[in-house]
C-alpha positions in Angstrom: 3.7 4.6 -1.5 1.2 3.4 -4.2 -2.0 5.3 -4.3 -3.5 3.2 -7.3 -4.2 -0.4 -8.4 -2.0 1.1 -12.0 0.7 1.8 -8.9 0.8 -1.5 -7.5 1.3 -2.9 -10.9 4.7 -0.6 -11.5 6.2 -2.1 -8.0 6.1 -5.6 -9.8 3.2 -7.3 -8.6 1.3 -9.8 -10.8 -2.0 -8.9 -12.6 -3.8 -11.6 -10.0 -2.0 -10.2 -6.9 -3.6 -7.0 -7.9 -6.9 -7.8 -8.5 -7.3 -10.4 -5.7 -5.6 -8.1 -2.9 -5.2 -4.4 -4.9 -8.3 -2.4 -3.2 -6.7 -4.6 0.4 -3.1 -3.0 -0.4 -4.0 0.7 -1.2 -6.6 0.6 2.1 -3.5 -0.4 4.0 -1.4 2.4 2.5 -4.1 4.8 3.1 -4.5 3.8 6.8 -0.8 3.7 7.6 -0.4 7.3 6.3 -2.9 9.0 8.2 -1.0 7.4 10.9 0.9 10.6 12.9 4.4 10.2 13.4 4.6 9.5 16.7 2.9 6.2 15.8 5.2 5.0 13.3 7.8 2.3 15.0 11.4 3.5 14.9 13.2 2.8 11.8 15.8 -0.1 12.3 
C-alpha cells in the first residue's frame, strides 16, 4: 500500500493525479489500514 505522494507516483499515476488527489489517496490508505480485520469485506 503506498505510504507517500513519491509511492503513488511508482504505481503509475500521472504527476496531476498526484498532486490534485495525492494527500486524498494516502489518507484513504491510512484509514483503511487501521481498519481491524474483521472489518475488511471478504476477499472475492
Amino acid at each position: 500500500m503506498p505510504g507517500s505522494l513519491g509511492e503513488l507516483d511508482s504505481l503509475g499515476l500521472s504527476g496531476s493525479e498526484i498532486r490534485f488527489h495525492g494527500k486524498t489517496l494516502i489518507s484513504l490508505v491510512a484509514k483503511a489500514q487501521a481498519l481491524p480485520e474483521e472489518a475488511l469485506p471478504e476477499p472475492c
